[in-house]
N, C-alpha and C positions, 0 to 999 in steps of 0.2 A: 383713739389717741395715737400720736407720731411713735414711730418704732423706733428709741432713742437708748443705747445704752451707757449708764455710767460706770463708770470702772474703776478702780485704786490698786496702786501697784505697790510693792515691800517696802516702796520709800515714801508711801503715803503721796503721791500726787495721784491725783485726780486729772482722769482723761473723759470726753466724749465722743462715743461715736455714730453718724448718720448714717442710715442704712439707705435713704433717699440720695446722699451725695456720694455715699462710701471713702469720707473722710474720716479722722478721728483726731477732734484737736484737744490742746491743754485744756481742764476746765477747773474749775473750785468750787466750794459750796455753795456760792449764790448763782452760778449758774444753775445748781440743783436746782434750789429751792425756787428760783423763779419760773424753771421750764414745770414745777410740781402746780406750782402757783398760777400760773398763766393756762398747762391745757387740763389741771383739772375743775379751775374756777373758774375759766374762762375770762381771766383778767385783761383787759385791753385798754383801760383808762390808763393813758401812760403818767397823769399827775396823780393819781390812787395808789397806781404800783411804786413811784417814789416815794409816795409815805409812809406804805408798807414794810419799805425794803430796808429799813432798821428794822422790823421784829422777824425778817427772814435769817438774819443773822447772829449768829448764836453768839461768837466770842468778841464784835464788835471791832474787829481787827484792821477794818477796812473806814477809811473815812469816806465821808460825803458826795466826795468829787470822785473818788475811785469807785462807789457803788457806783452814780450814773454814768460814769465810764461802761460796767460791767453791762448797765440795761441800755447802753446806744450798740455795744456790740452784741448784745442779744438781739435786740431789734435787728440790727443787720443780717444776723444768723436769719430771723425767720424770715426777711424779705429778699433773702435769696433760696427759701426752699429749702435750709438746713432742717427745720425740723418735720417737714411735711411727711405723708407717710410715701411709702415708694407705690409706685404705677405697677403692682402686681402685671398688669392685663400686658406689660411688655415683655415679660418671662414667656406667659405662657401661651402667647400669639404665636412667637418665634416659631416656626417648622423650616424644616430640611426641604431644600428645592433640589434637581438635578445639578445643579450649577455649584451646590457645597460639595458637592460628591466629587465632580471633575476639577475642582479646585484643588480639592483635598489630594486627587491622585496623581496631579501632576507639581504637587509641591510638598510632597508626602519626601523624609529628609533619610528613611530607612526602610529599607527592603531588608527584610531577613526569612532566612529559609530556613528551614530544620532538613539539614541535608541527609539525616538518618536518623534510624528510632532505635538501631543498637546503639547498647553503650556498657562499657567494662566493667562501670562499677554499679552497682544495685544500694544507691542510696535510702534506706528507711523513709524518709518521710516524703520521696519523687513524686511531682504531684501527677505521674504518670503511673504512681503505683496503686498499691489496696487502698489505701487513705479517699482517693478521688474517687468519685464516681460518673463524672462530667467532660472527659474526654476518650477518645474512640481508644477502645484495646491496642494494644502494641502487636505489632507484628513484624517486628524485624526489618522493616523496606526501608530502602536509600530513597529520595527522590529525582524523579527521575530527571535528566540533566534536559532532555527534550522541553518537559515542564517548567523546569526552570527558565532558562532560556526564552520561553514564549513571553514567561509575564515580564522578562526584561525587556523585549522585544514589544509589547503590548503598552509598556511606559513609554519609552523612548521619546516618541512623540508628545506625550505628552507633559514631558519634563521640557521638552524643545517646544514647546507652543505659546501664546501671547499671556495664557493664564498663570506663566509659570513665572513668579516674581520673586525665585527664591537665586537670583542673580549673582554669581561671581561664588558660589556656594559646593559643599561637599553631598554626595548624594553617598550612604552607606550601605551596603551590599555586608549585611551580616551572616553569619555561620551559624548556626545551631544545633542542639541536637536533644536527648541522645549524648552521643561524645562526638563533634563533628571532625576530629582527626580520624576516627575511624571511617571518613570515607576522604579520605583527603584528595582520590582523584580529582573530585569533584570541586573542590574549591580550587585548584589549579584549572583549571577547566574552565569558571565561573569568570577567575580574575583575567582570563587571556580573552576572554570573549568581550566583557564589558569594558579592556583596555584595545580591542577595536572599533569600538565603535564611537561614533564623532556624535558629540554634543555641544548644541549653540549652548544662548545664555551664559556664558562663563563657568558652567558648570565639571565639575569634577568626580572622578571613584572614589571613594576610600571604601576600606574592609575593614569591619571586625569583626569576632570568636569570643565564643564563651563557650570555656575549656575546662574539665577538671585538671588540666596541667599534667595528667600520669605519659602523657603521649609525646609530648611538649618536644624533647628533646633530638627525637627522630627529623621535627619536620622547622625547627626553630629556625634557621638559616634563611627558609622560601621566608617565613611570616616575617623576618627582619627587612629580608631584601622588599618586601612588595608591602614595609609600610605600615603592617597589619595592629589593630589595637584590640587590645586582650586583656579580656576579663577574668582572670582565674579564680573558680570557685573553691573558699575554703575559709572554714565556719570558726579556725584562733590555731588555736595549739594541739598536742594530740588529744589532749582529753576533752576540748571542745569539739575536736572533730570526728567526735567518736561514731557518729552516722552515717557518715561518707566511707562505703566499704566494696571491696567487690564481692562478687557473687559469692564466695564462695565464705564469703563474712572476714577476710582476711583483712586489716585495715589500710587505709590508702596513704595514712598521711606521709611516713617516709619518702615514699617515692618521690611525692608533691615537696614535699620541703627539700628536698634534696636537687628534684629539676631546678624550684624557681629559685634558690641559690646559684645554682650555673648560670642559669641565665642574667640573672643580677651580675654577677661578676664578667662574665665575657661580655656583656653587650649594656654594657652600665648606663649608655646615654638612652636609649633604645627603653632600657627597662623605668627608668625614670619618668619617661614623656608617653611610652606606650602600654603599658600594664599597669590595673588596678587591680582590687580584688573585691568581691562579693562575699560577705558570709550572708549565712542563713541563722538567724535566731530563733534559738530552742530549746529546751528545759532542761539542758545540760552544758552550755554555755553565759557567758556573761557581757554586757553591752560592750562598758568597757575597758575590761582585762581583754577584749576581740582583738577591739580597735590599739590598746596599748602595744597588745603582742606584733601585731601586722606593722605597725608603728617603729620597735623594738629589731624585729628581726630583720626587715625590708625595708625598712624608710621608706612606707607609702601610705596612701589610705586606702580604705576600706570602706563601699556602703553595705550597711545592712540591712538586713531586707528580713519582714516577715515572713512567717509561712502560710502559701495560699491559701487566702478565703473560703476558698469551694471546697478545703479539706472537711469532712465528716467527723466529727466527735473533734476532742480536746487533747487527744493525744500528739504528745510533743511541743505544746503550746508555749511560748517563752513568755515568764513572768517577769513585767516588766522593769527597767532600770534608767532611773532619770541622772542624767549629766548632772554633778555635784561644781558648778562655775564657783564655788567660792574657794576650789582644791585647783593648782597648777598644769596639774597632769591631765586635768580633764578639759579644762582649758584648750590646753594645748591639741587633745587628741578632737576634741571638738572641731577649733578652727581649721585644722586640717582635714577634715574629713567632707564628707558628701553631707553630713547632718545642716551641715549651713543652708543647703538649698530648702530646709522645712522653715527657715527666717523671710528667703528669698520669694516662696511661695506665700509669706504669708505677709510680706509688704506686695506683692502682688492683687492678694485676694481685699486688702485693708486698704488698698489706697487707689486714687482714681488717675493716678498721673503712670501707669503704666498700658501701655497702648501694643496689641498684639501683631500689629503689621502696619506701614504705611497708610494704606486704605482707612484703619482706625485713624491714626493722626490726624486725616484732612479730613475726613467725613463723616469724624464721631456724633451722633444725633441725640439728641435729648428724648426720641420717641427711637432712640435703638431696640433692632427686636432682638433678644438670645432665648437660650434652654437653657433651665433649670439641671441641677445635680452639674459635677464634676465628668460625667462623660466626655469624652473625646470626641470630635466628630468622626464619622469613619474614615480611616485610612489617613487621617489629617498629620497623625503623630509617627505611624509607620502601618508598612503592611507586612503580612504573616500568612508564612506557606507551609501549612505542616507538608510533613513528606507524605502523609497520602492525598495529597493537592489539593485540602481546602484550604479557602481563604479569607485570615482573619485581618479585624484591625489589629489583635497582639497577640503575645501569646501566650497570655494569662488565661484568660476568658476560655470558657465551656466549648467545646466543638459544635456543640448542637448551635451554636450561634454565628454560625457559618454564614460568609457572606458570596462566597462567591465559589465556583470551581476551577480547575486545571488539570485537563486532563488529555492525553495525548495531543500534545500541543496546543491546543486551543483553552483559551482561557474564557470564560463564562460568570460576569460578575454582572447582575439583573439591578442595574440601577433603582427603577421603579421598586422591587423590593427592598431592597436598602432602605429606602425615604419610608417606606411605607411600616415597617417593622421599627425604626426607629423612631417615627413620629407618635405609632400607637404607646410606646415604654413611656414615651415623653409627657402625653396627656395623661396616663394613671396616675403618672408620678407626683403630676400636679397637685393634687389634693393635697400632698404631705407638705410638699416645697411652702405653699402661701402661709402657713403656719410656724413653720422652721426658723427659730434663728439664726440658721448658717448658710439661708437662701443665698447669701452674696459672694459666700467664700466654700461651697459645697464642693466637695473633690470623691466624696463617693462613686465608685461605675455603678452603673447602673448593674450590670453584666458580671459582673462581681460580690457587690458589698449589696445588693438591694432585690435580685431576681432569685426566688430558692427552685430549688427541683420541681416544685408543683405548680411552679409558672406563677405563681402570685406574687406582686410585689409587698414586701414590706422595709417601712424603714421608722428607724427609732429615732424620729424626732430634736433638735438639739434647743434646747431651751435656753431663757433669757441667763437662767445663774450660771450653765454651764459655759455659753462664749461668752460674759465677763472672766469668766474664772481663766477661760484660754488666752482673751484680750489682755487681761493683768499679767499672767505670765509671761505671756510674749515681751511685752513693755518692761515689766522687771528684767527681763536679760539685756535689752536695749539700754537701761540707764547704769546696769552696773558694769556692764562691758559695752559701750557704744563702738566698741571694732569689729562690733557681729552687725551690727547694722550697717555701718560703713560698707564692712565686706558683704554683705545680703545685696545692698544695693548695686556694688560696683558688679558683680556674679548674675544680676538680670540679664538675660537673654533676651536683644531684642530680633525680630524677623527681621 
């Protein structure tokens, strides 16, 4: 039977969705009752099913001419493949060739390094701390500037080469750490290097830093002048922030509310267009009183972010809080927030008129091949250096999932592993994916949400009541505020 879901939203309309088109149009009850009608009695006699189609309909609401209205666009629907089931065998064909990899790294839009693995304050729940068990011990080392320098040296060309069609575009040279002002030579060093050197394409630097902001003050003036955009970590008020501490268990937040105030105030346009902030959600804070406070004290937004997946047990876990849109406040801190992009991804994932690059536009195929799950391709979305020189696609993900080295200047990334490591994740995964209802809109990593410590994959399945259940909500917020769809839409990101 066609994999078709129907769905109802708080205002009682009735939508359909094709998992064959990745549409989902208005629908009503006789569209039910006929698609129940037609593929589980296999009704095809088009003068049968008009005689029928009075006892499909319960309250009679509908006259005579408007039911065969309903069953000529039904017909249409099936004679263009709306109901048919989808081509599985095009998921799972898909593999990774050499040519995604070099594509990937030379239109890859962030470089970021973790330019150090000290850092001042000893956050509770660091997913570098006791909690993890999935990245290499800490040991104190800067990375080393020679390393660095190779793997920018190592892109170059191929940001400047025919594959690279990310034209007229910002290429990001990020900070990390650790606390990356504590090696601050180093991003001085970084910025003067890659502001010598000539790139075609129209391409351009930019920098940014994700900071706990305690350092902020010393070096604020260089990040002004050279541009810099700055994420500073911090989880609301003091007593939301009550994790964020240095070593010595002292609390940080003072310090932090007291820099990003100066800076607010001396560099107002500055702070406006180049700093956001991060909280972390956790069992001692709340969605949003986060967002209101950041909102309140700063006039900005805030995304918030879970806490990592690969963390062990349930400690610090944030019990969830849904936006209340029929309250002003929430509205408000809603539309201004990074929460929009979960609307943005998800007319993304529901609709078939959003196209990932040119090449999609002119050459999208009816027998296109992709992968299954939400993974990334490698290095597609950025690449990642910890400071003892492996190399990731991010830097979320397990170390053990290294792709590549850098080491005494030379860089060392085994293409053929790559393809070969990520095609074998791809075919396990298979099995789960052809079953799944959220084959079309899956955002799980792989390397995250679905690989555990024992190397086996599992994943929990999403069933047909639970993406009606996500379908109907999503569409309830679109019909009661349609300026989150509005704004979802105009917020797509196209390459």
């Amino acid at each position: 039977m066609p994999r078709i879901l129907f769905f109802k939203t708080s205002n009682n309309n009735l939508y359909m969705y094709s998992y064959n088109k990745n549409y989902i149009l208005l629908s009503n009850s006789v569209f039910i009752k006929l698609f129940i009608k037609t593929y589980k009695k296999e009704i095809n006699n088009e003068s049968k099913l008009y005689r029928e189609i009075i006892d499909l309909v319960d309250d009679m609401k509908y006259t005579y001419s408007e039911m065969k209205n309903f069953i000529n666009k039904f017909r249409l629907l099936q004679e263009t493949n709306f109901f048919n089931e989808p081509k599985f065998s095009k998921i799972f064909k898909g593999k990774l060739k050499e040519y995604d990899i070099e594509y990937s790294l030379a239109n890859s839009k962030t470089i970021t390094f973790e330019i150090t693995e000290k850092c001042n304050l000893l956050c509770k729940y660091c997913f570098y701390g006791e909690h993890y068990s999935q990245y290499n011990p800490r040991k104190n080392l800067n990375l080393s500037l020679e390393d660095a320098k190779a793997v920018i040296t190592y892109l170059t060309p191929k940001w400047n080469s025919r594959i690279n069609v990310s034209k007229e575009k910002d290429i990001y040279i990020g900070f990390y750490g650790g606390e990356p002002l504590m090696n601050f030579p180093f991003i001085k060093e970084i910025v003067e290097y890659t502001k010598s050197l000539a790139l075609s394409n129209g391409l351009n630097f930019r920098y940014n830093m994700t900071t706990n902001a305690t350092l902020l003050l010393k070096h604020i003036q260089y990040l002004v002048d050279n541009d810099f955009l700055l994420t500073i970590s911090l989880d609301g008020n003091e007593q939301f922030n009550i994790y964020r501490v240095y070593a010595n268990g002292k609390a940080s937040y003072t310090t932090v509310y007291k820099n990003v105030q100066f800076i607010r105030k001396k560099y107002p346009a500055y702070f406006k267009n180049n700093v956001k902030f991060n909280a972390v959600l956790h069992d001692k804070n709340d969605f949003i009183q986060v967002k209101s406070f950041i909102l309140d004290e700063f006039d900005a937004t805030v995304n918030c972010s879970i806490l990592n997946p690969l963390q062990s047990g349930d400690k610090f876990r944030y019990k969830s809080h849904i936006y209340n849109l029929g309250v002003e406040r929430d509205v408000k801190c809603f539309l201004s927030s990074n929460e929009i992009f979960n609307y943005n991804s998800f007319l993304r994932n529901f609709s078939n008129f959003h196209f990932e690059d040119y090449n999609d536009v002119l050459f999208r195929s009816k027998e296109r091949k992709y992968l299954p799950t939400g993974t990334c391709n490698p290095f597609s979305r950025r690449i990642f250096i910890t400071a003892q020189g492996e190399i990731l696609p991010c830097e979320t993900i397990g170390h053990r999932f290294s792709l590549g080295k850098v080491n005494r200047g030379h860089v060392n990334i085994n293409i053929e592993k790559v393809i070969s490591q990520y095609n074998d994740y791809f075919s396990k995964i298979g099995k789960y994916c052809q079953s799944c209802y959220a084959i079309n809109s899956c955002e799980k990593c792989i390397y995250l949400n679905l690989i555990k410590e024992d190397g086996v994959i599992h994943c929990k399945k999403v069933t047909s009541r639970e993406l009606s259940a996500h379908l109907a909500n999503h569409y309830s917020v679109f019909e009661e505020l349609p300026i989150v769809y509005k704004k979802a839409w105009e917020e797509i990101r196209y390459a």
